[in-house]
C-alpha positions as a Markdown table, in Angstrom:
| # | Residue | x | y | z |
|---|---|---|---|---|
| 1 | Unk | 39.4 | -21.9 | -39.5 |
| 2 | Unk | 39.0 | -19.5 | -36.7 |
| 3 | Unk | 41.7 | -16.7 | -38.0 |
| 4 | Unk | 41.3 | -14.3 | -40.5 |
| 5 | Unk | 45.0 | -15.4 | -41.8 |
| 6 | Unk | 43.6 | -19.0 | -41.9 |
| 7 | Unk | 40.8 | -18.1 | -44.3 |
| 8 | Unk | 42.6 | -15.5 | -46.6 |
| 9 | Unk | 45.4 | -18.7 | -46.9 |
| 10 | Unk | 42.3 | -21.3 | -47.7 |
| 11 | Unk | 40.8 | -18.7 | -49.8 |
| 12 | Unk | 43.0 | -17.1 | -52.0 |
| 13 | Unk | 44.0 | -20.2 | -53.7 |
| 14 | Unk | 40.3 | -21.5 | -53.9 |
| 15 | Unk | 39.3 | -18.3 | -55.6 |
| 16 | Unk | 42.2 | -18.0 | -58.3 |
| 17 | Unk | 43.3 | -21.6 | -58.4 |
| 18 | Unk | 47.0 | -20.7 | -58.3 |
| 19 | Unk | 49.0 | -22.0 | -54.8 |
| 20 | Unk | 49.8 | -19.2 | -52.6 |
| 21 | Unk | 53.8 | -19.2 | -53.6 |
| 22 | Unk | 53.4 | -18.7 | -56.9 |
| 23 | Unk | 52.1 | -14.8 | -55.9 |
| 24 | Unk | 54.3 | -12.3 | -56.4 |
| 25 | Unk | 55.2 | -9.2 | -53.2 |
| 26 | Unk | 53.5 | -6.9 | -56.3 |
| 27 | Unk | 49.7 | -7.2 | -57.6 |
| 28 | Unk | 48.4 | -5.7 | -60.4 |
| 29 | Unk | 44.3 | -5.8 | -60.2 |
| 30 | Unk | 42.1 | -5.6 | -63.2 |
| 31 | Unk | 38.5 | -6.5 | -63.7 |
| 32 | Unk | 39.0 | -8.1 | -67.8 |
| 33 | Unk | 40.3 | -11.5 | -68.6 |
| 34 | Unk | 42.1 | -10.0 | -71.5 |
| 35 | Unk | 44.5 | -8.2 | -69.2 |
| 36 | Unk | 45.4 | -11.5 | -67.9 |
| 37 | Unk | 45.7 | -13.2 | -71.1 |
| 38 | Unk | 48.0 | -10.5 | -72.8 |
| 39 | Unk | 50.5 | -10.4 | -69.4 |
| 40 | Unk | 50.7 | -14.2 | -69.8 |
| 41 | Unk | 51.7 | -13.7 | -73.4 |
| 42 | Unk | 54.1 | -11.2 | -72.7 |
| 43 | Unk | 55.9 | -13.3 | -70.1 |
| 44 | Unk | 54.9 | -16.5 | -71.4 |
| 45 | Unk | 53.3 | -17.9 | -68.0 |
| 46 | Unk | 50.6 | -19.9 | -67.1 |
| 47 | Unk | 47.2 | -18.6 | -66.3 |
| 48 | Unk | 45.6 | -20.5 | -63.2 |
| 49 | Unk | 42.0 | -20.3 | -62.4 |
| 50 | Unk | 40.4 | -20.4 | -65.9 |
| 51 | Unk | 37.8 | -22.1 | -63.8 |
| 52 | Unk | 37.4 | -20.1 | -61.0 |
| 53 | Unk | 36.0 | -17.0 | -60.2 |
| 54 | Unk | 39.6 | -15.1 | -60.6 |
| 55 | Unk | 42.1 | -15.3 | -63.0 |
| 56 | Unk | 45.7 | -14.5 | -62.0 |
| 57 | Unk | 49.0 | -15.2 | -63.9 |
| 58 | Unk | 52.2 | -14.4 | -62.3 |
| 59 | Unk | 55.9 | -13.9 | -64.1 |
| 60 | Unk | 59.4 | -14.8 | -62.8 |
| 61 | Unk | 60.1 | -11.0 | -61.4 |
| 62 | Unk | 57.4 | -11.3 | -58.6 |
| 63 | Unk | 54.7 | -9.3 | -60.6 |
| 64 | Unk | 51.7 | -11.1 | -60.7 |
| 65 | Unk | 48.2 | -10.0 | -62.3 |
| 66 | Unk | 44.4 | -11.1 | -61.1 |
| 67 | Unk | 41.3 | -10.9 | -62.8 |
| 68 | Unk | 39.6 | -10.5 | -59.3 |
| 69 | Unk | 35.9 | -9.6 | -62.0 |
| 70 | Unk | 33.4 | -6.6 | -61.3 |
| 71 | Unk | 31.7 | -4.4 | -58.7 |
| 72 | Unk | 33.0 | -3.3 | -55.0 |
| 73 | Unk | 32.1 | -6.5 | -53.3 |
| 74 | Unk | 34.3 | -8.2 | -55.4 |
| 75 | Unk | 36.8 | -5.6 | -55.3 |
| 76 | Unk | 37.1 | -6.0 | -51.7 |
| 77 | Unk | 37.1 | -9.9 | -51.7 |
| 78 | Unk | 40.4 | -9.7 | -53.0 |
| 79 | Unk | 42.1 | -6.9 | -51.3 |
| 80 | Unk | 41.3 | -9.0 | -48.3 |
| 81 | Unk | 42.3 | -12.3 | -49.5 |
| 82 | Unk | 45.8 | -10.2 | -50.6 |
| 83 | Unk | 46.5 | -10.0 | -46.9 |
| 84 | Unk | 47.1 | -13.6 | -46.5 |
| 85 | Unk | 50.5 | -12.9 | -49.0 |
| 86 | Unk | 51.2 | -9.6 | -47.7 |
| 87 | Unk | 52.2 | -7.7 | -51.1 |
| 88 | Unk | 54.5 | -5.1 | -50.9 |
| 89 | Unk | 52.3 | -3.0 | -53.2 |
| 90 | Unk | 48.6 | -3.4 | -55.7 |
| 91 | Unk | 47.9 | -1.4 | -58.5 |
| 92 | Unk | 44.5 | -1.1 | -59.8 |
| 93 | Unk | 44.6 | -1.2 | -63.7 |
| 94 | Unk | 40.9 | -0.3 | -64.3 |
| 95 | Unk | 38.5 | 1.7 | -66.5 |
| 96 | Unk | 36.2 | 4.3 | -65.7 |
| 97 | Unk | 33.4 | 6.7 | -67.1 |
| 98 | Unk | 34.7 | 10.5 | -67.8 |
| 99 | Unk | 32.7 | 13.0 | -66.1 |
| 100 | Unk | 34.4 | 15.9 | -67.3 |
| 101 | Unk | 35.1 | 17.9 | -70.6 |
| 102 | Unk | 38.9 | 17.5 | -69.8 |
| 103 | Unk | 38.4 | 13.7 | -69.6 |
| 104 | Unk | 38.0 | 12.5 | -73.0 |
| 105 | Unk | 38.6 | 8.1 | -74.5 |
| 106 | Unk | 41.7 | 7.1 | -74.3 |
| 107 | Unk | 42.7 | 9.5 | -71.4 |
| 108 | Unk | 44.3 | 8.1 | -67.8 |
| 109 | Unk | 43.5 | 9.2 | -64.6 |
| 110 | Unk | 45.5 | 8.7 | -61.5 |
| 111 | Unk | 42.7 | 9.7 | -58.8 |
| 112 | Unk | 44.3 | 11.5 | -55.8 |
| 113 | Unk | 40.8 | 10.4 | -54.0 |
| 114 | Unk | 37.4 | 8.4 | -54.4 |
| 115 | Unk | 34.0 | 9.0 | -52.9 |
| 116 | Unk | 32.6 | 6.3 | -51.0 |
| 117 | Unk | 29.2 | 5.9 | -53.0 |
| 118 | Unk | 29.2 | 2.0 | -52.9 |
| 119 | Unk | 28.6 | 1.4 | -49.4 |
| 120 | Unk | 30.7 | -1.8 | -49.2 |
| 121 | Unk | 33.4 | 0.1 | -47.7 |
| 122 | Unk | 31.3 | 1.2 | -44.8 |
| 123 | Unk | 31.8 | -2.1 | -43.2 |
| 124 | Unk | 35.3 | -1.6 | -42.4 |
| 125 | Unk | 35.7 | 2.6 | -41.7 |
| 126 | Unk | 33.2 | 5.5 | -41.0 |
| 127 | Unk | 32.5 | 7.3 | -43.5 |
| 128 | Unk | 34.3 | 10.0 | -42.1 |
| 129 | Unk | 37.3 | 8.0 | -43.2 |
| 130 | Unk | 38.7 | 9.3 | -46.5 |
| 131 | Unk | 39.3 | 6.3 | -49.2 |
| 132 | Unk | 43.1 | 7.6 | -50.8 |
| 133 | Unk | 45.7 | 5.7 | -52.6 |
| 134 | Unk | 49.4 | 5.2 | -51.7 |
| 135 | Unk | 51.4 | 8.8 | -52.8 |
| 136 | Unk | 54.7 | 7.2 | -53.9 |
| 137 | Unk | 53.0 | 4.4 | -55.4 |
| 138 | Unk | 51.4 | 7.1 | -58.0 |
| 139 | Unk | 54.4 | 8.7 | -58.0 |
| 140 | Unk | 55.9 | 5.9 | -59.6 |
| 141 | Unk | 53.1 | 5.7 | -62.1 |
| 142 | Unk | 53.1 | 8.8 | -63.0 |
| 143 | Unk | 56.9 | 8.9 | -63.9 |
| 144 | Unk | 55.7 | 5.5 | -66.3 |
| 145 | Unk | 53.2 | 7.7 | -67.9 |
| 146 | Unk | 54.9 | 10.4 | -68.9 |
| 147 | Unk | 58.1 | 8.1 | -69.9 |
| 148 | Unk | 55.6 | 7.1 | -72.9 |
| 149 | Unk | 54.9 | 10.5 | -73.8 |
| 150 | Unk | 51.3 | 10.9 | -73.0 |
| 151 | Unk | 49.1 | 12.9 | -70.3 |
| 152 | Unk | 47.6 | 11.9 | -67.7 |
| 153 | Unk | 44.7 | 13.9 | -65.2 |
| 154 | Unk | 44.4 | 13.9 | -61.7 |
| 155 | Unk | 41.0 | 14.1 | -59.8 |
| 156 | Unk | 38.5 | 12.4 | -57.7 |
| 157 | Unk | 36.7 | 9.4 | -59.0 |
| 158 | Unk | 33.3 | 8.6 | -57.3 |
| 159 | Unk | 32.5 | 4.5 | -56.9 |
| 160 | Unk | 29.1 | 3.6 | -57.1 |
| 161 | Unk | 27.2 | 0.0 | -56.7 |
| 162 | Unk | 24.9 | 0.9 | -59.1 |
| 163 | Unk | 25.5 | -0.5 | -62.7 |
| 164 | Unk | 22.6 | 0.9 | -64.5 |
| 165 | Unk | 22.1 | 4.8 | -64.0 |
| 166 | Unk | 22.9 | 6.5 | -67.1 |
| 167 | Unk | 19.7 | 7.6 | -68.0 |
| 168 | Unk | 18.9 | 9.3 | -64.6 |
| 169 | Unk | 18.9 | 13.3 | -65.1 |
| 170 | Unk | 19.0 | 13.5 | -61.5 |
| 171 | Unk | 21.9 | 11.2 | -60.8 |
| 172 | Unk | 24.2 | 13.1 | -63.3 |
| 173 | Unk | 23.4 | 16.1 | -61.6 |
| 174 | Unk | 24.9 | 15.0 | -58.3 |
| 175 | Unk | 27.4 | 13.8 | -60.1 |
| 176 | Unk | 28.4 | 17.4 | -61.4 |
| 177 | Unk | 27.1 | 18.5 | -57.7 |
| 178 | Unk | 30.4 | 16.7 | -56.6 |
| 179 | Unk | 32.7 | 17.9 | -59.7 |
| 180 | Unk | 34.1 | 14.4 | -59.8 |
| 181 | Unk | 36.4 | 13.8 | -63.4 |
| 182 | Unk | 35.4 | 10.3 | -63.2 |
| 183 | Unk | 32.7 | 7.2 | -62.2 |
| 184 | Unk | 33.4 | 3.8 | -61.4 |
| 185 | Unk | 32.9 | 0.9 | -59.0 |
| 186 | Unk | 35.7 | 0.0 | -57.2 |
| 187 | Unk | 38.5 | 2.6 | -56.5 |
| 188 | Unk | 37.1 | 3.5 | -53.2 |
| 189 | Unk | 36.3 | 0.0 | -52.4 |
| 190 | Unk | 40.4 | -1.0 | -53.4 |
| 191 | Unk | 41.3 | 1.8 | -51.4 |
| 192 | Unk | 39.6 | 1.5 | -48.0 |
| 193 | Unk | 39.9 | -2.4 | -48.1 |
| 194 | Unk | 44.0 | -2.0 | -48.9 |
| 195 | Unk | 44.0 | 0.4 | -45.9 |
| 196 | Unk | 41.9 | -1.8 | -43.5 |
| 197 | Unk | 44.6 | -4.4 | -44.2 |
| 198 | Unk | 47.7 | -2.4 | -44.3 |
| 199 | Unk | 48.1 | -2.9 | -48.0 |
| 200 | Unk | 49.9 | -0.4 | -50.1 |
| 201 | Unk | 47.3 | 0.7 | -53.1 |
| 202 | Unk | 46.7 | 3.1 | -55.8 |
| 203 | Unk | 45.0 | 2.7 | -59.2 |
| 204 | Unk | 45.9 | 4.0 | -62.6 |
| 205 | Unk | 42.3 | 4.4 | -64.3 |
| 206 | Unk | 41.4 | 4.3 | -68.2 |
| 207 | Unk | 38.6 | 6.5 | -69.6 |
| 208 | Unk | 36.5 | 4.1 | -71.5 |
| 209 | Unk | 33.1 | 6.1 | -72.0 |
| 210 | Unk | 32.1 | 9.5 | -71.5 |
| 211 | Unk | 28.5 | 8.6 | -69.9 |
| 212 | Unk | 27.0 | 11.9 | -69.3 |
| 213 | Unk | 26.3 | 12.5 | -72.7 |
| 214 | Unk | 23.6 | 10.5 | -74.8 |
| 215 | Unk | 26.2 | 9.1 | -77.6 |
| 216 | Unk | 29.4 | 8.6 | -74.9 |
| 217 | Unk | 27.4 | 5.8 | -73.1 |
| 218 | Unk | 29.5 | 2.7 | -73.4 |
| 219 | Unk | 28.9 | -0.3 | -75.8 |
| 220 | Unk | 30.0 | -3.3 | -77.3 |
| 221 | Unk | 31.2 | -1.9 | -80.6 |
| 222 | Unk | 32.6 | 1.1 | -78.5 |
| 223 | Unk | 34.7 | -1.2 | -75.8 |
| 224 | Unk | 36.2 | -3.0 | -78.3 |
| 225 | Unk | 37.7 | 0.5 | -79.8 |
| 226 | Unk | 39.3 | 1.1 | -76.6 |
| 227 | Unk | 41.0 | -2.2 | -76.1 |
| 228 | Unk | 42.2 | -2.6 | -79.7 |
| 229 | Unk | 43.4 | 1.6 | -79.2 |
| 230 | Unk | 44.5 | 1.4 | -75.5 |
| 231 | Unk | 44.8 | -1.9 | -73.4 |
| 232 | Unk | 48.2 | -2.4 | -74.3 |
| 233 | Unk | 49.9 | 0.6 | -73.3 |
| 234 | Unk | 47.8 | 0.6 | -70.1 |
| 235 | Unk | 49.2 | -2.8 | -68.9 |
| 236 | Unk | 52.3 | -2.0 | -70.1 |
| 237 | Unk | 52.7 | 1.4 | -67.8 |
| 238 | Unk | 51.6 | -0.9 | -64.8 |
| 239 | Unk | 54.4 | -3.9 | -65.6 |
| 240 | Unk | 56.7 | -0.9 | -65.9 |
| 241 | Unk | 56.1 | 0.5 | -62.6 |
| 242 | Unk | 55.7 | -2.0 | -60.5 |
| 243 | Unk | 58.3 | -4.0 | -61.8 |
| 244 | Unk | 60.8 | -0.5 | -60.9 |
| 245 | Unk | 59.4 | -0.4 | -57.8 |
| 246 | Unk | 59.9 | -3.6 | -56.7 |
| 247 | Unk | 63.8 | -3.2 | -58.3 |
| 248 | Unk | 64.3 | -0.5 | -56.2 |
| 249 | Unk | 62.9 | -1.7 | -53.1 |
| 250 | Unk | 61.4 | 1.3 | -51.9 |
| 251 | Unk | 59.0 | 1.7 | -48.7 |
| 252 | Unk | 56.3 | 2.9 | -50.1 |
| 253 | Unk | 53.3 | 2.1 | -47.3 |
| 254 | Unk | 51.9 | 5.1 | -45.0 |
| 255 | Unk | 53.3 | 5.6 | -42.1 |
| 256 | Unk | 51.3 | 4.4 | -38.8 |
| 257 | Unk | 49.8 | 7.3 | -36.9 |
């Protein structure tokens, strides 16, 4: 395999188990094996790659969903395997850490950019190179959100490698240096990756933990709270949007410059 098509073709099956016509010209990403579970449930489809690293189910509309697991290398593992189907569009359906009063449990965030803290995205753009998502892709989200009735918040999210930082006072003052409404590690990642391989992108983000404040850092117990309270509706606004867009057929990728 000397191409980079030959190894995303050999790859992208090894990694999820499922055959490279089963994907769907629509992705939604997601770091929890739940996600994929309740999507098969809803559609009733199978799940391939129990026994793989990724998970990924895919429904009879041309939406599929992948369990691609955690952290930025990961995160851009799969947006480059995703180039050997060529999706039309991928929607990160992730959670993050809220940074600000205004981001509260329960609340989404569509980020509008992320800061490149991870370092994973430095091997394919400068750092110069802003990591943004796809505008009409959001657009379309955000329309799904507020057909539900609920809020949403718009900010920048900052991605970090590190997994283990909430009890450094110095950390979470750069973090408020930066004014960032939320933390995570992989929306930068997602986005640079999907834009080094012409990939439309965005991510609609769930606050899971407010981690700035000693009794807001995530646990067990607290997780499960958020997935009983708020998993549903969060798949369920990324099925709804995708599934329009891809209905309507709209061009939704950047224009080259």
């Amino acid at each position: 395999m000397l191409t980079k098509n030959e190894i995303t073709k050999n790859w992208l099956p090894r990694y999820t188990g499922m055959p490279l016509e089963e994907f769907g010209d629509y992705i939604l990403l997601t770091n929890f094996g739940n996600y994929v579970r309740r999507f098969a449930e809803i559609f009733d489809c199978k799940i391939y790659g129990e026994d793989r690293a990724m998970q990924a189910a895919s429904n009879s509309a041309g939406l599929t969903i992948i369990n691609y697991g955690i952290g930025s290398s990961n995160a851009a593992t799969i947006m480059d395997l995703l180039a050997a189907v060529v999706p039309e569009a991928v929607l990160f359906l992730g959670k993050c850490g809220g940074l600000k009063k205004s981001t509260e449990i329960g609340h989404f965030i569509l980020p509008i950019a992320a800061i490149r803290g991870e370092g994973t995205s430095d091997d394919y753009f400068p750092p110069e190179v802003p990591a943004l998502p796809s505008f009409k892709l959001h657009k379309f989200v955000s329309d799904k959100i507020l057909a539900h009735g609920v809020d949403y918040r718009t900010g920048v999210i900052y991605t970090t490698n590190r997994r283990v930082w909430e009890h450094d006072q110095v950390f979470h003052q750069r973090l408020h240096d930066m004014t960032c409404i939320g933390i995570d590690m992989e929306t930068a990642t997602l986005f640079i990756v999907g834009h080094a391989n012409a990939i439309a992108h965005g991510a609609l983000l769930l606050v899971s933990d407010v981690p700035v404040t000693p009794d807001g850092v995530k646990t067990e117990e607290s997780d499960k709270k958020v997935t009983a309270d708020w998993v549903d509706l969060h798949l369920q606004i990324g099925i709804e949007a995708m599934t329009e867009l891809g209905q309507k057929g709209e061009q939704i990728k950047h224009f080259r410059y």
